[in-house]
GUPANU-841963 format. One line per 2 residues: their letters; for each residue x negated, z negated, y of N, C-alpha, C. Coordinates in steps of 0.2 Angstrom, whole numbers, plus 5000, padded with zeros to 4 digits. Layout:
% residues N
a	X/Z/Y/X/Z/Y/X/Z/Y; ... .
% end
This chain:
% residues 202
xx	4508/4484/5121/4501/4487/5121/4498/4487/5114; 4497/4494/5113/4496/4493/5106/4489/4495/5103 .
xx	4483/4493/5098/4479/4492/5097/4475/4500/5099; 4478/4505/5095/4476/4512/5097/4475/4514/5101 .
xx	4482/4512/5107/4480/4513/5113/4474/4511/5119; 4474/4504/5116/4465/4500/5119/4461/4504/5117 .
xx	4460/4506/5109/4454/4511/5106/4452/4516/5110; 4458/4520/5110/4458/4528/5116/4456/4524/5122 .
xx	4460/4523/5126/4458/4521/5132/4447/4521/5133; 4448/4516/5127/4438/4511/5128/4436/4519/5124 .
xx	4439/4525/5121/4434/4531/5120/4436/4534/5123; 4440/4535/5129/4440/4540/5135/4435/4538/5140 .
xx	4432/4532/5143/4428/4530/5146/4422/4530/5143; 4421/4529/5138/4417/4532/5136/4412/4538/5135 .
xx	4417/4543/5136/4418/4549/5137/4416/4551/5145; 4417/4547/5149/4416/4550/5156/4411/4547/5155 .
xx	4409/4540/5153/4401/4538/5157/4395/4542/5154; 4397/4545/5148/4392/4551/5143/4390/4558/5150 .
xx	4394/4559/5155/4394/4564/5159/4387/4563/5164; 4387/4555/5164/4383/4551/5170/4378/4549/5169 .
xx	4372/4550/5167/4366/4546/5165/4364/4538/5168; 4367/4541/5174/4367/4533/5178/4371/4529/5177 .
xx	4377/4530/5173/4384/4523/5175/4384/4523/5167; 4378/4522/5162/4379/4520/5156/4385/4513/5154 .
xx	4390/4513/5153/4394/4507/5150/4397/4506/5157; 4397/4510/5159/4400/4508/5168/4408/4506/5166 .
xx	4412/4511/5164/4417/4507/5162/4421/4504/5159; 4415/4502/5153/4416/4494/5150/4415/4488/5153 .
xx	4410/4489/5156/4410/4484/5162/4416/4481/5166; 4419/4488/5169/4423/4487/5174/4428/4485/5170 .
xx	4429/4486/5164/4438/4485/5158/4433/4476/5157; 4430/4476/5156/4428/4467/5152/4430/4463/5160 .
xx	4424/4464/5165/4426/4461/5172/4431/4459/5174; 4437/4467/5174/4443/4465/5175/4446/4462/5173 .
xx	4447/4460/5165/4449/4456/5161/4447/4448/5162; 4441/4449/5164/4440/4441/5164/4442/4439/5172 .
xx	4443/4444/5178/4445/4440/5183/4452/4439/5185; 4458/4443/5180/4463/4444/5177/4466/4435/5174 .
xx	4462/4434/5170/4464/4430/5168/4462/4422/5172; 4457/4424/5177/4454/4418/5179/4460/4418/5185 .
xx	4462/4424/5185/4470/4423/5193/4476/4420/5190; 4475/4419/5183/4482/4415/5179/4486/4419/5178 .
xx	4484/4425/5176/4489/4431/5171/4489/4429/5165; 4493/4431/5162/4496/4433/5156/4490/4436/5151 .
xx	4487/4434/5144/4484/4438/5141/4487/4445/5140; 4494/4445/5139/4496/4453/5141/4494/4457/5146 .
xx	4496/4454/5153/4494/4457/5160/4488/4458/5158; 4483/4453/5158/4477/4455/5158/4472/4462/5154 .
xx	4475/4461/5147/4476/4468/5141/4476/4475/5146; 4481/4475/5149/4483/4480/5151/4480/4483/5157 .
xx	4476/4478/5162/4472/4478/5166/4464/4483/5164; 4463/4477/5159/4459/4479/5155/4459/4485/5152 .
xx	4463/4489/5149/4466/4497/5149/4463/4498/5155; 4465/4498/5161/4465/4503/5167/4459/4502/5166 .
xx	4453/4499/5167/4448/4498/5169/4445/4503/5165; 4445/4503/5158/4441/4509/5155/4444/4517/5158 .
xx	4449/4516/5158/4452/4523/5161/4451/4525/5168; 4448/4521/5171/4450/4522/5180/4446/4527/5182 .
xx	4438/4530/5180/4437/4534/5181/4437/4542/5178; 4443/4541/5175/4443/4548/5170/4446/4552/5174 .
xx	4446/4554/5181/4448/4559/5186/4440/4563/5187; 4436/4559/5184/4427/4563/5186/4427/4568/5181 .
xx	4431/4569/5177/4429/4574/5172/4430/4581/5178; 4434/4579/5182/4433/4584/5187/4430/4586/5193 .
xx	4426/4582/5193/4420/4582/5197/4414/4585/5195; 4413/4591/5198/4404/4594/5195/4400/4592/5193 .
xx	4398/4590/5186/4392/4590/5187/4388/4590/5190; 4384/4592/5195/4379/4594/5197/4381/4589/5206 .
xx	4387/4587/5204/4389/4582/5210/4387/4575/5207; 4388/4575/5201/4389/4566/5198/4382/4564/5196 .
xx	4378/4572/5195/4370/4568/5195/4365/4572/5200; 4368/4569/5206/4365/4574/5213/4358/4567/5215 .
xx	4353/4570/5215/4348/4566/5215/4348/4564/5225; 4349/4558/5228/4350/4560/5235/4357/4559/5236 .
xx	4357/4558/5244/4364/4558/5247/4369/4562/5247; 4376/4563/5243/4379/4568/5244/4383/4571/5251 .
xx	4384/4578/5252/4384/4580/5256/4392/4576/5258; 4397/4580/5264/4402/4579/5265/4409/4584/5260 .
xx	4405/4591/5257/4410/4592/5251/4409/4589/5247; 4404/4585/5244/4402/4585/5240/4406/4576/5239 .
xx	4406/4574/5246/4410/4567/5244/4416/4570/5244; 4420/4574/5247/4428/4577/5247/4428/4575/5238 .
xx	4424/4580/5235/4427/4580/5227/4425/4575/5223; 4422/4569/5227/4421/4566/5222/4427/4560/5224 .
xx	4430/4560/5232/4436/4557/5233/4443/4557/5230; 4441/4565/5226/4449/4568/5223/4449/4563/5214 .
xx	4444/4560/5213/4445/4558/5206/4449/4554/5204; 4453/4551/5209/4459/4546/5207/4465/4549/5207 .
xx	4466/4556/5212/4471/4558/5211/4471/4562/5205; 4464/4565/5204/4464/4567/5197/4466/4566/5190 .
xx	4463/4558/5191/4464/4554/5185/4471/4552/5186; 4473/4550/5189/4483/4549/5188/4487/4555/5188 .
xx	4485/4561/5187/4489/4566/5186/4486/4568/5179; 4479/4565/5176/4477/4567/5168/4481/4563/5164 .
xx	4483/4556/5166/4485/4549/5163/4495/4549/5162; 4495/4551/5170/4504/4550/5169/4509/4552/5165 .
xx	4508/4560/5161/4510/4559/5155/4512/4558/5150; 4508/4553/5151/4507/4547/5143/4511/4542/5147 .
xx	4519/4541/5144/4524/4539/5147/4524/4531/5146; 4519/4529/5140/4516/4522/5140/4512/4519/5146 .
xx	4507/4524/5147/4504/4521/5152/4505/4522/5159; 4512/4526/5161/4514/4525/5168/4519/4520/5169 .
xx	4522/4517/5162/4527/4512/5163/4522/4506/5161; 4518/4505/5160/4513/4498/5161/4511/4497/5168 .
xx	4509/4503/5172/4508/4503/5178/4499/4506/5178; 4497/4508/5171/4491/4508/5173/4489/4516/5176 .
xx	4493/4518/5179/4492/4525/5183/4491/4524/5191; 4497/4519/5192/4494/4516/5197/4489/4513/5201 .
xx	4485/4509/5194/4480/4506/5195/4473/4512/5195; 4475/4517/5192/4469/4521/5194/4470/4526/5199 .
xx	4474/4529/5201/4476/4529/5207/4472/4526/5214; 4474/4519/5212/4475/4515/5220/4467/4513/5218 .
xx	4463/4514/5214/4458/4508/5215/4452/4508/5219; 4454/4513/5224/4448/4514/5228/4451/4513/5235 .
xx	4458/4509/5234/4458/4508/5240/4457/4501/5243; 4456/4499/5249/4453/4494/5253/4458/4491/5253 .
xx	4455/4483/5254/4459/4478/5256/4463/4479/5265; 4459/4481/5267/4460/4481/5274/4462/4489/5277 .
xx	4466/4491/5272/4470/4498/5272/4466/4506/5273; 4459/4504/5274/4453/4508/5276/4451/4513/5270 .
xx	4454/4512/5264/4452/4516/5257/4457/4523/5258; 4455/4525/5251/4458/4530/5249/4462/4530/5242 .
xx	4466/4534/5240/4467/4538/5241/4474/4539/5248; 4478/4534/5250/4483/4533/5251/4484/4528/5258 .
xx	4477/4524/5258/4477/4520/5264/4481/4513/5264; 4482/4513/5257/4485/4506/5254/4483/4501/5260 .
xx	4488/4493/5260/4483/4489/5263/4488/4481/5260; 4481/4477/5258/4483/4470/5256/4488/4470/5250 .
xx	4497/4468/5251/4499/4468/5245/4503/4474/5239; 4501/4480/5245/4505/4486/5243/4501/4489/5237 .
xx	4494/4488/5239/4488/4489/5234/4491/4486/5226; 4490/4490/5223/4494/4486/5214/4488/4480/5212 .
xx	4490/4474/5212/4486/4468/5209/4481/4471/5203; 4482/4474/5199/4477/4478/5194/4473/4483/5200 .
xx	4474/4487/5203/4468/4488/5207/4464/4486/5208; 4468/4482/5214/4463/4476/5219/4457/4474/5214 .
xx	4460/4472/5208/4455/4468/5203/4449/4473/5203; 4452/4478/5201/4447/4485/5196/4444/4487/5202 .
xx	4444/4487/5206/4440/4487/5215/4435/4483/5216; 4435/4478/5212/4430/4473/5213/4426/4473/5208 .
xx	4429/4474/5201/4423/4476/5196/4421/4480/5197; 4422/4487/5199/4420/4493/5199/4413/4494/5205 .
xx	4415/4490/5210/4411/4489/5214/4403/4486/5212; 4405/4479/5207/4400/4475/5206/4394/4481/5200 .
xx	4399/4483/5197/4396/4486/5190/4391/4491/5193; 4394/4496/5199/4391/4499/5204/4383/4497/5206 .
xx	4385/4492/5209/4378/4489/5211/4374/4485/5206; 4376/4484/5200/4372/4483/5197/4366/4488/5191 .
xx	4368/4494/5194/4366/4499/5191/4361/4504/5193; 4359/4504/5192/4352/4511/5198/4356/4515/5197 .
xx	4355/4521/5203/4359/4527/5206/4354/4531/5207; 4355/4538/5208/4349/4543/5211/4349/4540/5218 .
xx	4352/4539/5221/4352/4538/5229/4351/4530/5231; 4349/4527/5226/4348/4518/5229/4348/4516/5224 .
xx	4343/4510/5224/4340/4504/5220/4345/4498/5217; 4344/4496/5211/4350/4493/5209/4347/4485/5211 .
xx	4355/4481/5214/4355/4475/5216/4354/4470/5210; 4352/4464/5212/4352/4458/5208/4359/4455/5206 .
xx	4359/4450/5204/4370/4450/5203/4370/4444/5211; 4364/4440/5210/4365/4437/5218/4368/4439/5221 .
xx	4363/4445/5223/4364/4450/5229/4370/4454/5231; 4374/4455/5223/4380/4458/5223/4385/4455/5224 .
xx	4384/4446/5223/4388/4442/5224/4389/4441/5230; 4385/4441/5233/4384/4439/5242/4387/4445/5246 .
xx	4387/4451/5242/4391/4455/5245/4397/4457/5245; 4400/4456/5241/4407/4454/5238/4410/4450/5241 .
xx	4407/4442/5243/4408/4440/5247/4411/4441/5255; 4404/4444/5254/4405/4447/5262/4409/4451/5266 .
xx	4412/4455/5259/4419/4461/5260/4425/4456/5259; 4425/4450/5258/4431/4447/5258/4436/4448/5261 .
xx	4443/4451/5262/4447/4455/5266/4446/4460/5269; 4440/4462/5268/4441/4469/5271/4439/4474/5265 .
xx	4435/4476/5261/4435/4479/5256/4441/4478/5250; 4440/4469/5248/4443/4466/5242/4446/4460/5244 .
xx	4453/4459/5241/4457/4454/5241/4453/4447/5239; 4456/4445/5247/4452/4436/5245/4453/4431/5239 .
xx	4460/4434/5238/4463/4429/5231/4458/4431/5223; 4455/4441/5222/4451/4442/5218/4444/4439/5220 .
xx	4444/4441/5225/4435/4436/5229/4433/4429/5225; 4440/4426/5225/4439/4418/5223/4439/4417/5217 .
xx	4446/4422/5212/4441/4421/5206/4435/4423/5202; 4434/4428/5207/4425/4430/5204/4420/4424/5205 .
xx	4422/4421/5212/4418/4416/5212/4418/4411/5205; 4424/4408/5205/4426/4403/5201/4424/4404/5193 .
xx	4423/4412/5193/4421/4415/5184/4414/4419/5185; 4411/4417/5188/4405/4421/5192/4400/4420/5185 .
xx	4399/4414/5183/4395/4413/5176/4394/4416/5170; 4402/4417/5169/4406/4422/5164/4405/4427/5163 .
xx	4405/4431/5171/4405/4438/5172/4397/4439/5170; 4392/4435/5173/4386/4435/5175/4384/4439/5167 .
xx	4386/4433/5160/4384/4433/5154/4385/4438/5151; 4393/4438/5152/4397/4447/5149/4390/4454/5152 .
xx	4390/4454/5157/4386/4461/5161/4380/4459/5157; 4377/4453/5157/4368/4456/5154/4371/4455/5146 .
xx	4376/4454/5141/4377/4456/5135/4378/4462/5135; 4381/4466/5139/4383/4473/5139/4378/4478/5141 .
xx	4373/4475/5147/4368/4479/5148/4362/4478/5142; 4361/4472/5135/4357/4473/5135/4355/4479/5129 .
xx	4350/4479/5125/4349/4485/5121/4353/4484/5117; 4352/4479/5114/4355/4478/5106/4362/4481/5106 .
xx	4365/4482/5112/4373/4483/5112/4372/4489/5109; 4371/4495/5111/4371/4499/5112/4369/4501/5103 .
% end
């Protein structure tokens, strides 16, 4: 994993969240998150680096998503979720060949991160262990970072609230083993997210 490679990665995500007025640092979030619930599951600081990588990266398949889809004031319609469900296949055929980051695995991990614990996601209908352990993780950052943010279409949650809901998706959205580390790092993550959101970062 080599340092330029992290650089690229954390300015490609940056680069998508510029398209979204609403997911400002969205996936910084999701790359710091996953890094800390990475290492709270007793990975490897390498593992976790690399996790960390897919996190910035995982939504870089919305470069192909309209516009006019990604800042749709209101609920999007049924094409309009179609395209915005093809972003992981997008992004893993923008990413695979870069022959580093498909031998890391982290094409996979953006790929699969939108799939459910309970086989119910997408792209592929993954379920439990087939799901790559860097998703599963980037699943539940992605999610929290989500809810922590205003949307055109819904009011953004407190971290309680997003906590109790995380919880409450325990085996059916998100693997219980990442569940328990969020719990376990919940203080952590709490500090990282209101440093990231606050001005001074920026």
């Amino acid at each position: 994993m080599t340092a330029v490679l992290h650089q690229f990665a954390e300015s490609l995500g940056n680069a998508i969240d510029a398209k979204d007025p609403y997911t400002s640092s969205h996936s910084e979030e999701v790359a710091e998150v996953s890094h800390t619930l990475a290492l709270s599951m007793g990975m490897s600081p390498r593992e976790a680096d690399i996790i960390h990588v897919a996190g910035h990266l995982h939504d870089i398949g919305k470069i192909g998503v309209p516009d006019s889809v990604l800042i749709k004031k209101g609920p999007l319609n049924a094409g309009e979720w179609q395209a915005v469900r093809k972003h992981p296949l997008v992004g893993a055929d923008i990413l695979r060949p870069v022959a580093a980051l498909s031998s890391l695995g982290i094409v996979g991990m953006v790929l699969h991160h939108h799939e459910r614990f309970d086989g119910t996601g997408y792209p592929s209908r993954l379920k439990g262990a087939a799901i790559p352990i860097g998703a599963r993780i980037i699943a539940l950052a992605d999610s929290l970072s989500a809810m922590l943010q205003d949307r055109p279409y819904r009011a953004t949650k407190g971290f309680d609230a997003a906590c109790e809901e995380i919880v409450r998706c325990s085996g059916k959205q998100f693997d219980p083993s990442v569940v328990s580390a969020f719990e376990k790092s919940a203080g952590k993550i709490l500090s990282t997210m209101s440093l990231l959101s606050s001005p001074g970062k920026k």
